[in-house]
Structures are given as structure tokens and as C-alpha cells.
N, C-alpha and C positions, 0 to 999 in steps of 0.2 A: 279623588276617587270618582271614578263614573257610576251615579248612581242605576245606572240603565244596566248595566251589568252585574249590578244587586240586585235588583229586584226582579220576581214573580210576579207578572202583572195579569188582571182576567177581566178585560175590559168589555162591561154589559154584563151580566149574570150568565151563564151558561148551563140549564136546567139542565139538559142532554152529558154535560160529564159532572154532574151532580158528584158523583163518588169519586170518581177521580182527581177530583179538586180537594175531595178533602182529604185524601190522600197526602196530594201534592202542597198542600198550604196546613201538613200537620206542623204545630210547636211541639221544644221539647228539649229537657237538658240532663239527659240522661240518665234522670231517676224516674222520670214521665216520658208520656209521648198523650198530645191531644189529638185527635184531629181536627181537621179545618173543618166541622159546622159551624151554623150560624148560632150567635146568640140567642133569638127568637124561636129558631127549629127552622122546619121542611118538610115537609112531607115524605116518608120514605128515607127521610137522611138517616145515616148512621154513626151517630158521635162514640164516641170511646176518649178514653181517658185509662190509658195502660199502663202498668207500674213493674218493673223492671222486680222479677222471681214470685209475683202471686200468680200463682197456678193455683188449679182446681181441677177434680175431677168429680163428675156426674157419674149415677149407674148409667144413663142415657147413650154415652159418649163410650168410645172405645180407649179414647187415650186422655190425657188432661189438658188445659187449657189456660192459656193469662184470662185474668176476668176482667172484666169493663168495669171499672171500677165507679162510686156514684160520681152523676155528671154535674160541676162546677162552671160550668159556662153558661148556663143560661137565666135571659135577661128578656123578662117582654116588654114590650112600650106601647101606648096605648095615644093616637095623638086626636083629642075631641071625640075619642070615642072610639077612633078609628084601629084596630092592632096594625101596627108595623110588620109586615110581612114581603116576603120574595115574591110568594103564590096570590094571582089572583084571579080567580073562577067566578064568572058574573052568573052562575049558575047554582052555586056554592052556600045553600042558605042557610049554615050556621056560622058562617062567618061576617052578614053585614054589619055593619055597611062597607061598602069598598071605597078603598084607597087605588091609588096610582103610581109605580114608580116610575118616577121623571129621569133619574140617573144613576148608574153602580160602577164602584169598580172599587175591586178588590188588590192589595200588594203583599207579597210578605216580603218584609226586609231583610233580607239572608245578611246582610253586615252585623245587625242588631239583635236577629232572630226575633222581630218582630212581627205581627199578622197587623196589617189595619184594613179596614174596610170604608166605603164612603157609599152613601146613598140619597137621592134626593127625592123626598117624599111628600104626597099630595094625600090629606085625607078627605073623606069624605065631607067633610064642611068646609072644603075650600082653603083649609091654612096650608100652606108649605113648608118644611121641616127639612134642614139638612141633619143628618145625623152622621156620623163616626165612629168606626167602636175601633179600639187598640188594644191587643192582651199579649202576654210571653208568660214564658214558666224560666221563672230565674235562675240566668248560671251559675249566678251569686251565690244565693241559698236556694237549694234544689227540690227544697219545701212548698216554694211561693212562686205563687200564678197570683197573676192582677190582670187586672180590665178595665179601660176606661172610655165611658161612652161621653159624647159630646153633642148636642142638640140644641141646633140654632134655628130662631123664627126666619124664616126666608117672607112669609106671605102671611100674614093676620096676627093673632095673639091666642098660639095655642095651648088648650091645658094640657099638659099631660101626666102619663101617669104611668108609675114604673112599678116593675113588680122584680125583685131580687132575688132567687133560686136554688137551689140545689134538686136535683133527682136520683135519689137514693135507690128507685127502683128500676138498674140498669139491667141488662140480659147481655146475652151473645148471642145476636141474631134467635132472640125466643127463649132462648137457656138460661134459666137461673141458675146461677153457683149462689146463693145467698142464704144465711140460715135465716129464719123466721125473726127472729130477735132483732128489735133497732134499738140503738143508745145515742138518745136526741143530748145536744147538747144545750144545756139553762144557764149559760153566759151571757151579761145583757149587752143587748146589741148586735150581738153573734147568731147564727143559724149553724148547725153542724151536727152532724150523724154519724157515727159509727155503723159499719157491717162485717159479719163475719162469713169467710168464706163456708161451705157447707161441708164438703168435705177435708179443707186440708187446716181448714181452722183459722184463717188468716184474718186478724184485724185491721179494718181497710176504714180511715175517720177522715173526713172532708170539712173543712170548716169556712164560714165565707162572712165578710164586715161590708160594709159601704161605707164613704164619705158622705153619702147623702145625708145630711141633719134632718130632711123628713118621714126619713126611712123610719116604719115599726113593725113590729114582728106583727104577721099574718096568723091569723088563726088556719089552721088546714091541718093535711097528713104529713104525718110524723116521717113518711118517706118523700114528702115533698115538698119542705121549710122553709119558710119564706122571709121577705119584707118589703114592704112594699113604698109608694110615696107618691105625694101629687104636688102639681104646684103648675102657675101661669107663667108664657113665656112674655115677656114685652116685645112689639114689632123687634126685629131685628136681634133679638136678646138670645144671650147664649145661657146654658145650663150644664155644666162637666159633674162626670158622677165618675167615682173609682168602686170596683171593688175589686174586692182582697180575699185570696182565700189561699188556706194551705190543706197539706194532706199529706200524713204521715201513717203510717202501717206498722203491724204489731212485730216486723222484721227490725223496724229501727228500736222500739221501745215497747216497755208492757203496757203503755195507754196512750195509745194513739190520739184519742179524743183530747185528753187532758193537751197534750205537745203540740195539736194544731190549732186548739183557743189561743194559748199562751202566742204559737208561731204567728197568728192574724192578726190580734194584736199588737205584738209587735211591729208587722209589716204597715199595718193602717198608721203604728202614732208616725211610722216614718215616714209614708207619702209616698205615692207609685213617682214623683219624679225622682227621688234619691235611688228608690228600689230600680228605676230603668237606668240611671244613670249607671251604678251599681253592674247590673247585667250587661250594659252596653260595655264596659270595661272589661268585662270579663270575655266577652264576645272577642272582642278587640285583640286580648292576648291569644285567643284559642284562634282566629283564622292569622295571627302575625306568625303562627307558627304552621298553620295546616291549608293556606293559599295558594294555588297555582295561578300565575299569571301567564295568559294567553296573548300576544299579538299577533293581528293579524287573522283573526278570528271568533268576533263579538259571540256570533250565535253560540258558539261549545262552551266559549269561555262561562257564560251566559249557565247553559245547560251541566258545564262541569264543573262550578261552584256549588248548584242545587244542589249534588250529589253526593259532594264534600259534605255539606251543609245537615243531609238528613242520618251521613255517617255520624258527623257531630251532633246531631242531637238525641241518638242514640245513645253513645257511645259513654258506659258507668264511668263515673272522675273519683266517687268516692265506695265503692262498692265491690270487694272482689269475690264477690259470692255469686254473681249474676252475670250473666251474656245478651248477648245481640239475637233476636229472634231472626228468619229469614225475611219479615217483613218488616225488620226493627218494632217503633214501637203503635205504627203510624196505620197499624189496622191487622187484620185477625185473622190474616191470612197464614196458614202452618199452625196456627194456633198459637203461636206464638215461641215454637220451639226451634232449639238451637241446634243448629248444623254445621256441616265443613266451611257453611258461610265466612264464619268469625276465620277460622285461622288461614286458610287460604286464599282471602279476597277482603277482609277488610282489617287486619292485623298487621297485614306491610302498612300501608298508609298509616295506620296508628303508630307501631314500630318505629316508623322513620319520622315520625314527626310530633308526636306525644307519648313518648313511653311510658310515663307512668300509667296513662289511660290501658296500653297496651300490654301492661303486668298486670292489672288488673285483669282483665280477658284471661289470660294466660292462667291466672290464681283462681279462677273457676273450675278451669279443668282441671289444676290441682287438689281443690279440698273435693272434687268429686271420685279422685282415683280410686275410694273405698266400692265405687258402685262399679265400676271400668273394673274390676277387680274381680267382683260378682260376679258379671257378665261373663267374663274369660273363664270360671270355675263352671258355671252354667253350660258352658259351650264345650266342655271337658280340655282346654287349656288353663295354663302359666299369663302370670303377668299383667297387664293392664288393656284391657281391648273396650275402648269406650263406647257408646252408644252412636248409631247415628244419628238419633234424635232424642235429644237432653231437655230435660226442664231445671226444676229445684233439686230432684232427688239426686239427680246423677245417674237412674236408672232407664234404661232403656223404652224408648216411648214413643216408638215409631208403630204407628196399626199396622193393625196386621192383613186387613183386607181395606180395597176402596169403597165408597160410600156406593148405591146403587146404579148400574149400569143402565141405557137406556130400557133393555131388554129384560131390567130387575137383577141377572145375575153381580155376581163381585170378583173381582180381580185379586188374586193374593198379591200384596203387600212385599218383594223380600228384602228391600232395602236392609231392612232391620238386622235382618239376620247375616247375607252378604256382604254390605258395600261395609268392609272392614277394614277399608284404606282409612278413613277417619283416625283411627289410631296413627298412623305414617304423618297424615296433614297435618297432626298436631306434631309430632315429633319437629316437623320440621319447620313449624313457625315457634318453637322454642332454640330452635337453632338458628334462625332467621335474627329472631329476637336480641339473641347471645351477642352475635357476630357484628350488629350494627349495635348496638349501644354501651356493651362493653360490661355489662352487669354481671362481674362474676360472682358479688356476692348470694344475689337470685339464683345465681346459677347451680352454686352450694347447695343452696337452700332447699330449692325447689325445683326448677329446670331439669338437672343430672336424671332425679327422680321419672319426673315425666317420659323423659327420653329414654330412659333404659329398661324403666318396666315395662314401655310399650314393644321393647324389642324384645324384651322375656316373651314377650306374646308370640310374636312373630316367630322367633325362634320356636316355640312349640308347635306354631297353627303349619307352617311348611312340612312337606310330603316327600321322602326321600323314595323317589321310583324312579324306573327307568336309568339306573345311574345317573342318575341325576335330581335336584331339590325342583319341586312344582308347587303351586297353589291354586287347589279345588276350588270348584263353587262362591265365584266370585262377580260381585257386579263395581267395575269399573267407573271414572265419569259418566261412561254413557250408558245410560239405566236403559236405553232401550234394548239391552242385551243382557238377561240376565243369569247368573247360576252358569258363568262360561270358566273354563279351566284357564290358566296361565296366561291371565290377563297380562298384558306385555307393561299397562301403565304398575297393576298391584306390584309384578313380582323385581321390577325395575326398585321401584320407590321400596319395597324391600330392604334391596342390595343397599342401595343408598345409606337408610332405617341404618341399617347393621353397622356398617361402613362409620355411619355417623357417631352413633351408640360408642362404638369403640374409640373412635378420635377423643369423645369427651369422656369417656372412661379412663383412658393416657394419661385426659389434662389433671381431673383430678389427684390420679397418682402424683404427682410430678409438684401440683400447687395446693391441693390440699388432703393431705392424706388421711387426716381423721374423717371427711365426709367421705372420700374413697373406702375405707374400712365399713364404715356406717353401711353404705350404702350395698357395697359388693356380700355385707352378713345380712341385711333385712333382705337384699331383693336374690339371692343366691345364686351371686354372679362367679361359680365356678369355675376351675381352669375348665373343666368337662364343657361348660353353655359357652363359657368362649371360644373354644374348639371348635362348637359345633355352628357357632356364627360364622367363622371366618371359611368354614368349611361350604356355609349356603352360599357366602357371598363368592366363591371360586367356581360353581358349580350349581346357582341357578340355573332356571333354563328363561332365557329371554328371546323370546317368538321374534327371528330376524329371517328377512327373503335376502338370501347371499347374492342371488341374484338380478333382484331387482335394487336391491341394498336399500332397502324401506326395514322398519320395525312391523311386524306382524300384531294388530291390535290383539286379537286372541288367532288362536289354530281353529281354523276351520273358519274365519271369518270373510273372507274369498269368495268362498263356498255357495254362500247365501246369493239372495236374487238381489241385482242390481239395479237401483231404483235413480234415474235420473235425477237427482233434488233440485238443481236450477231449473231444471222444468216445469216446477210446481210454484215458481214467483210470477208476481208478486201474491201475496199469502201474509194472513195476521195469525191463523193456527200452524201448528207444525204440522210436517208431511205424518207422523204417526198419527193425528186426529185425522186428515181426511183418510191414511187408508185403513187405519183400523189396528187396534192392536197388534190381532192376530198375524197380519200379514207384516207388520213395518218389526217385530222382535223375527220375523226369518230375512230379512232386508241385509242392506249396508249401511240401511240408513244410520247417521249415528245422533245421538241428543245433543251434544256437547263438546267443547273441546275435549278427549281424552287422550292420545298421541300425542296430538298438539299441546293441551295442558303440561302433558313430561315435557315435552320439549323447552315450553315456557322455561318450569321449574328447573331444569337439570340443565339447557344451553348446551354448547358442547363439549359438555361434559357427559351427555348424553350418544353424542355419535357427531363426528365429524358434519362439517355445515354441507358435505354436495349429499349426504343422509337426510340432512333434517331437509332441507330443499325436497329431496324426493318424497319424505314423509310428506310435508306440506301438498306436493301436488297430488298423493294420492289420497286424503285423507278431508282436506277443506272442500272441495267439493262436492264430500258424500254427508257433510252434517248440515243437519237442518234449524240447528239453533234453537230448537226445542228449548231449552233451557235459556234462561237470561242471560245466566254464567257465563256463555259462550261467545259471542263477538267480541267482548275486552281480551277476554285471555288469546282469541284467534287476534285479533291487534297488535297486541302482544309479541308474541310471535313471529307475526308478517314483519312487524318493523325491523326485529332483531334479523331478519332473514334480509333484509334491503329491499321488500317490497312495499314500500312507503306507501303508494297508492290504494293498493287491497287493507291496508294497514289502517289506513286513512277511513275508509270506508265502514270499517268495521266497527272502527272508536266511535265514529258518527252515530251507528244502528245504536249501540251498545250507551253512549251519553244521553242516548235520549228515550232511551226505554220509556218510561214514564211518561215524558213530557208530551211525547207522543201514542203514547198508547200502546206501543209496540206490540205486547202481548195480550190485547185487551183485557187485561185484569188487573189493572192496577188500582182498581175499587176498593183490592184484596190488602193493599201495603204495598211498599217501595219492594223494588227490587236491590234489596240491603248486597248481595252482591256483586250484580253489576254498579253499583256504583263504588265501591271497592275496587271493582276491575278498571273502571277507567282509570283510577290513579294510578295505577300500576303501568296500564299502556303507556300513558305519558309521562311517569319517570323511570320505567325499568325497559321501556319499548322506543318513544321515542327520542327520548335525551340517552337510553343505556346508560343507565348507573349501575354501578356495580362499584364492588370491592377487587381490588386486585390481589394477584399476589404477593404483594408487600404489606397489603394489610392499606392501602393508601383509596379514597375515591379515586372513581375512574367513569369515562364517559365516552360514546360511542354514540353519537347523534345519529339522528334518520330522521328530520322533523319534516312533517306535510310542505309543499313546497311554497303551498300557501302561510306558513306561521313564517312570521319575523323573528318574534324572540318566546323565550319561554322561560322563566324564572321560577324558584320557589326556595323553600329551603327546610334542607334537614338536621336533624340531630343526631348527631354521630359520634359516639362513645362520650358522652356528656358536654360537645361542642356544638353550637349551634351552625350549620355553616349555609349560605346563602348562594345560591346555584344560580346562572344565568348561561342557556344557551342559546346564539343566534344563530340563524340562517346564511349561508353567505349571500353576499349583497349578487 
């Protein structure tokens, strides 16, 4: 293994991407996400510590929120007096005396999911101090986070003196979700707190040990419990401290508190090297299954492991009540709520290489179909029509207006109520699901369900005018358009929807007919609503130029003023910020893949390839990538199209979102589905995987002319199989 191809390295300290770093160096094993601050703090830093379905909502807020739950990471050190710190202001006079740092550099180990840190430190009396810190949150037990710092004399015989942490009085950015009430935990040797959230009631317990034998409990606040320790080093002498903390919530159990004493001490009698051993095994089997290997191209390979990496530490292994926020778990950006993200962009990659992780996902939006249900009775439909922004409840929880404009007024919000393709996206990463892994009995179960009430929907929400089936007031991928009629991506994916719906309505009959009875009396699958599906799907109307033989994103989309988008590069905001709302929603401009997206999804099965070629040239040059989303799926795409080079280009922008800043907000959380989308470019884009029609893998390379080889492997219908395609020589 090249370890140079593991590791995130940030060599010197880098104040200036303060937040983006710790973005970029969050832990996390999909019941947590940390982010990457320091032990000690920073000034202005913003730690979090997120837990996969505590939501909260404030009067304050328009909609609810994950809460930060208290923070387990911090460690202060003290060398002769001196605090161990990043920050040093020789101006600064509550903080003498001053220190000096000699050297930094930080790695996380994406093979281990480990974070470590290295720093070499001068205090103000002259000693010198290498220090260490190492932590993960274990994928082992998904309970336990450990830390282990390490501090060696480099220069004199220093003392020092440690102080061991928790901070129970966390916020979101200034927001308390927290009731009044703390429940300290009186275990000896233990520190640990309980909170409850304020309003939705959630028991949230933190509990934390040391190995240090001169560790004693601190006197102080109940929302800030401590322990502390001193002790001398000899020249040259080393001093390793572990600690150990777990954190369990009132979703696992009625006493969270009681579960995370019991949890740390267990973790402490066994020793952070069993417990990394432990997690490094685990690590082990989770990328032997979810690794792309690059030749031929260190830097991607590099940047499209990260990516892999922050899917995976998202990503619930034992949880099918919970999803992937659009920032996962790695900061507070959406609030943390769930989008088309999960089933369109990060549920192939799961699908194809950890399904059970990817039933999981999938059994969220099933136990929520009671609120997908609500919605559609709400909106005066039939059937299942989900939320475009989900939390715990399953109820719709997208605001409804934006937060203040420069000019003080607010933007209405209509995703919420429009962008009703979300019900389709899910349809059809339950049919993605089905077809690569082979799970008919899920399919029984729970699957048929999803997929068919959501066509009950559709079936209702479609508009029989014009002789012909239409669908109102709709916003598409590309939200910079919104409330447009006979969106060409909705009423396609539609057709599809129905198409599909009935294919596995067939299967049912045919292989199992008592869930076929079941299901066609709960969800009242009539010969009437069958009729009337097969009647949409003969006699949609799908916005096509005979013409020009392009698909028509909406009617009247032409129309609008024609804004040169490659003229506006290079550019870190999209052409909508510099020109202004008002004018980029009468534009061409578009956000996002949304043609293109169909085209991904559908191939041509969607329209003949010298179609999709014209879609392509009339359509990639009018989007401005507004969204993250967009370069992997336009990758996508291109490769399927044999424009390897544009293709190439696109995976690039799109791999390194983050790394690079791309959309400077990555202070906010990853961008959870661009990194989804790159795996998808490069196994459904550049290698072309697919299913044939025999039911057999099948492969249609296009790789960069630069890659040698390209390996990985998936799981398909309960076989693991091992994929290797080269370049020719």
C-alpha cells in the first residue's frame, strides 16, 4: 500500500482554511461525525459532534435542526506554565506567557479512519515538547471515540499538566436546543453528562475515562467536567495518556447515561490499542469492499478515496431509521437534513458495494411513508409523495422562505412544495437496489411498497389536458427555474415511475402472490388506476424539438434570455450570484445537471445516442454548476457519450469540490453528493457498468487516456466480483 495515497496531509498549520479543514479531517463511523478541531480549541473554531436523527427544533428557527451534541474532544495541556496552543498574539494579555510553535502537521489516515496530529512546542521557559494527539470514533463499536496524546521532553525537564474535558454547553452557531436540566454522571473516575434536547426531547449522554493514574476529578461546572493531572517529564522522557469516551442517546436506550459509564469502561479496561486494532479491521473490510483503484493518476486517486471515505463515515451500518444529511455528518450545513442526496448520488456506490448499508438508507424512507402519505392527502392527492427535505419525522421540512436578503427582503422557498421528482428518485434507487443485488425478499417486504404508492401519487398529481397527460408547477434539477409546466426531466422520469411500478407489479403476481393481494387491497391498485397508468404512460407529453431533435427542458425555455455561461470563467460563485436572482430565473442559465441528469439515469433508453449528443451540445454549455451535484453527473454523461476529455474535466472539478474549495463553503460540510457522484462517473461513466440484457455485467470503457488501469469491485446479487479495466497499451 502507498501510504501517500492514504493520507490527507496539511503540512504547517493553515489559520486561513481554519473551517475547511475541519471539515475536511472530520471522523466518523456512521452513528457520529466529528469534526476536525483541535483538542485544545481556536479561536473561532467550530467543533461539532453530530449524531445521526437528533433533530431539534427552536421557536427561533423556521425548520429543525441535528444539534451539536456535548463536545468530547477536548484536552488542554499546560507545559511550565505555558497553554499548548495554535494561536499566538504577543499582544494578547490574558493569555501569558507565550510559547512558540517550532513544527505542525497534521494527517488523517483514510485507510484507518484515523486523525493524528504532530506538533513541536517551545514554552515560555525554554523546555521543548513534542506532542501527538491521535483519535477515531470506532467502527467496531460505534459507541466509542478514543484519543491518545503523547508528549516527549525534546529540551529541559518539563512539568506539565493536563486537564481532561467534556463541554456540555454546545450551541449551533449561538442556538441552544438544550433543556435547562444536566444529569452529571458519579461513576469514579468517569466524567459524563446527559442533555436533553428542548424541544423534541432527545436524551444525548457523553461519557469520558483516562488512562492517566494522576488523573482526579476537578471541581468546576456541571456543564464543564473535568480531570485533571500533573507530573515531570525527564530529559528526553515520554508520557502517552488515552482517553476514552462513549455517547449513547435516548434513540438507542431509556438511559443513555447509565450505557455510556458501563460503554467507557469497558472501552478503558480494554486499551485504545485493542480498540484501534479492533476499528482498523473493520476499516479494512469496509474499503476491501468500497475502493477504487486508480493508475495512472495519484492526485484523483488521492482526492477520490477522500470522498469514498467521508461517504463511509456517514454512512448508518446499524440504523435503519436515519439518512445521510446533505453535508453528512461533518458540519451544519442544510441543517442537517435529508435530500435526493441519499438515493440519487450516494445509494449507487452503497448499492453496488455494501448493501446492507444501502437497505438501510432505503428503510428510512420506508418507516417514513406514514408522513409521504400526509403530505400527498395535504396537497389533495393519492399515495406516497415524500418530502424534499426530511428529518426524524418524515414530515416535510424544507422553509419556506430564505434567511435575509442583502436588502432585508426574503425569497420564497418553493422547493418544498414543487421539486416532487423526489418521490421518482426514490422509486428508482429502489429499483436500482432490486436489480443489482437481487434481494427479492426486501423486495416483498418493503421495496413493491415504496415503489408503487409513489406511483399512486403520480398517478393522481398528472393533468389530463390538451389531449394529452401534463404536469403543473414543477421545479426540476434545475431550481433556477422554478413553478415551470411539463418539466421534460419530471414528466419523463414519470413515464419511467409508471413503466416501472407495473414491471414489478407483474413480478409480484407471477412470484409472490400473497404480497401482490396484500398490496394491490392496502394501496388500491385497481384495474381503474392501472388503466389510467398505462394510459399516462402512452400519452404524456414530453417537450421534444423534432427539429432540432434535442428534448425541450420545459416549453418556453428557448424563450428566455441567453446568457453566455463560459464567459463568466473563471468564477468560484455561480452566474446566478453575480447576476442576481431576478434576472438568472428569466435566463438559460441552468443549476445543474437536469437533461443531462435524464440522460445519465435513462441512457438510451432515453433517446437514440445522435439525441443525446445534441442534448449534450445544447444543454452543457448553458449550466453553470451552481450546484455541487453537477460536474460528476455532467462526467457521467460525457463519458457515456465518448467525450472522454470533457468527461475527464468534469470528474476533476467535481473530485475535488472540497479539497479545493470549489464552492467556497465547504466550512458548511462535505459535499455528500458530489462525492457520490464521482463514483458513479467512474463505474457507470468511465469503465460503463451496466447490466445487460441477459441479466449478466457488462462493460463499455471510455477511461482518461491518461489512467492505465482501473479496478474495484462489486457485489452483485450476493457475489462479490472483482472488476479490473485497462487502457490499451
Amino acid at each position: 500500500m502507498q501510504k501517500r495515497l492514504w493520507t490527507l496531509i496539511e503540512r504547517g498549520f493553515q489559520a486561513e482554511r481554519l473551517h475547511q479543514n475541519e471539515t475536511l479531517f472530520t471522523i466518523g463511523n456512521g452513528y457520529l461525525g466529528v469534526r476536525g478541531t483541535f483538542e485544545e480549541g481556536y479561536p473561532g473554531a467550530t467543533p461539532a459532534t453530530l449524531i445521526h436523527g437528533i433533530y431539534d427544533h427552536v421557536p427561533s428557527m423556521q425548520i429543525p435542526e441535528l444539534v451539536n451534541a456535548p463536545n468530547w474532544l477536548p484536552i488542554a495541556i499546560m507545559v511550565d506554565g505555558t497553554p499548548f496552543t495554535l494561536r499566538f498574539d504577543r499582544h494578547d494579555s490574558l493569555n501569558p506567557p507565550h510559547g512558540a510553535l517550532l513544527g505542525y502537521e497534521r494527517a488523517l489516515l483514510l485507510d484507518r479512519a484515523v486523525l493524528h496530529r504532530s506538533a513541536l512546542f517551545r514554552a515560555a521557559s525554554g523546555s521543548i515538547v513534542r506532542l501527538t494527539f491521535d483519535r477515531f470514533a470506532s467502527l467496531a463499536d460505534e459507541h466509542i471515540m478514543a484519543q491518545r496524546v503523547t508528549i516527549t521532553a525534546v529540551a529541559g525537564e518539563p512539568v506539565i499538566a493536563v486537564a481532561y474535558s467534556i463541554d456540555a454547553d454546545t450551541t449551533n452557531d449561538g442556538v441552544s436546543h438544550w433543556a435547562p436540566d444536566v444529569r452529571t454522571s458519579q461513576a469514579l473516575g468517569t466524567i459524563g453528562v446527559e442533555r436533553r434536547t428542548a424541544q423534541s426531547g432527545y436524551g444525548v449522554a457523553v461519557t469520558s475515562c483516562v488512562s492517566d493514574p494522576h488523573a482526579v476529578r476537578a471541581a468546576g461546572d456541571a456543564l464543564r467536567p473535568a480531570l485533571t493531572s500533573v507530573l515531570r517529564l525527564d530529559p528526553t522522557g515520554s508520557a502517552v495518556f488515552d482517553k476514552f469516551s462513549a455517547l449513547y442517546t435516548s434513540r438507542d436506550l431509556a438511559d443513555p447515561l447509565d450505557a455510556a459509564e458501563n460503554a467507557v469502561r469497558q472501552a478503558a479496561a480494554a486499551g485504545y490499542d485493542a480498540l484501534l486494532q479492533a476499528h482498523t479491521a473493520a476499516w479494512a473490510k469496509s474499503w476491501a469492499a468500497s475502493d477504487i483503484r486508480i493508475e495512472g493518476d495519484d492526485e484523483c486517486q488521492l482526492a477520490l478515496r477522500l470522498t469514498a471515505y467521508h461517504v463511509l463515515i456517514a454512512a448508518p451500518r446499524h440504523d435503519e431509521n436515519v439518512s445521510i444529511g446533505a453535508k453528512t455528518l461533518s458540519g451544519l450545513g442544510y441543517k442537517g437534513h435529508v435530500f435526493w442526496d441519499v438515493e440519487l448520488f450516494m445509494l449507487p456506490p452503497l448499492t453496488l458495494t455494501q448493501p446492507e448499508v444501502a437497505r438501510n438508507l432505503l428503510m428510512y424512507r420506508y418507516h417514513r411513508l406514514a408522513g409521504a402519505r400526509h403530505k400527498a392527502q395535504a396537497n389533495g392527492c393519492e399515495g406516497a409523495m415524500f418530502p424534499w427535505e426530511s428529518t426524524d419525522t418524515g414530515e416535510e421540512t424544507t422553509p419556506q422562505w430564505s434567511d435575509p436578503q442583502p436588502d432585508g427582503s426574503r425569497i420564497r422557498i418553493w422547493t418544498g412544495d414543487r421539486e416532487q421528482h423526489i418521490s421518482t428518485d426514490i422509486a428508482y434507487a429502489v429499483w436500482q437496489f432490486w436489480r443489482w443485488t437481487g434481494d427479492d425478499d426486501w423486495f416483498r417486504r418493503c421495496g413493491a411498497e415504496l415503489l408503487l404508492d409513489t406511483a399512486v401519487f403520480w398517478g393522481s398529481r398528472v393533468e389530463e389536458k390538451n389531449g394529452r397527460y401534463e404536469i403543473s408547477q414543477q421545479i426540476g434539477p434545475d431550481e433556477y427555474h422554478e413553478n415551470v409546466d411539463n418539466s421534460v426531466f419530471v414528466n419523463r422520469m414519470v413515464v419511467w415511475h409508471l413503466q416501472t411500478a407495473l414491471r414489478g407489479l407483474d413480478w409480484l403476481a407471477e412470484q409472490s402472490p400473497d404480497d401482490h393481494a396484500r398490496l394491490t387491497t392496502s394501496l388500491d391498485l385497481s384495474a381503474k388506476r392501472l388503466a389510467r397508468w398505462r394510459d399516462i404512460i402512452a400519452r404524456m407529453f414530453i417537450p421534444f424539438d423534432e427539429a432540432k431533435q434535442i428534448h425541450i427542458q420545459f416549453p418556453g425555455f428557448f424563450d428566455m434570455e441567453y446568457i453566455p455561461v463560459p464567459h463568466y470563467l473563471p468564477r468560484t460563485h455561480s452566474v446566478q450570484a453575480i447576476l442576481g436572482h431576478a434576472r438568472s430565473i428569466q435566463s438559460q442559465v441552468i443549476k445543474q445537471a437536469d437533461v443531462v441528469m435524464l440522460m445519465a439515469l435513462l441512457g438510451e433508453s432515453l433517446a437514440p445516442r445522435s439525441v443525446l449528443l445534441n442534448n449534450w451540445d445544447t444543454y452543457f454549455p448553458r449550466c453553470d454548476h451552481g450546484s455541487s451535484l453537477s460536474p460528476a453527473m455532467h462526467a457521467w454523461a460525457a463519458a457515456r457519450l465518448g467525450l472522454t476529455e470533457i468527461a475527464y474535466d468534469q470528474f476533476h472539478h467535481a473530485v475535488h469540490i472540497d479539497l479545493h474549495d470549489n464552492k467556497g463553503n465547504s466550512r458548511d460540510g462535505i459535499h455528500a453528493a458530489a462525492c457520490g457522484g464521482v463514483w458513479q462517473a467512474v463505474v457507470f461513466g468511465f469503465v460503463g457498468l451496466h447490466i445487460d440484457a441477459n441479466g449478466d455485467l457488462a462493460f463499455q470503457p471510455a477511461l482518461p487516456t491518461h489512467w492505465k488501469r482501473v479496478s474495484f469491485s462489486v457485489n452483485y446479487r450476493g457475489t462479490q466480483r472483482t472488476i479490473t479495466v485497462e487502457n490499451p497499451a
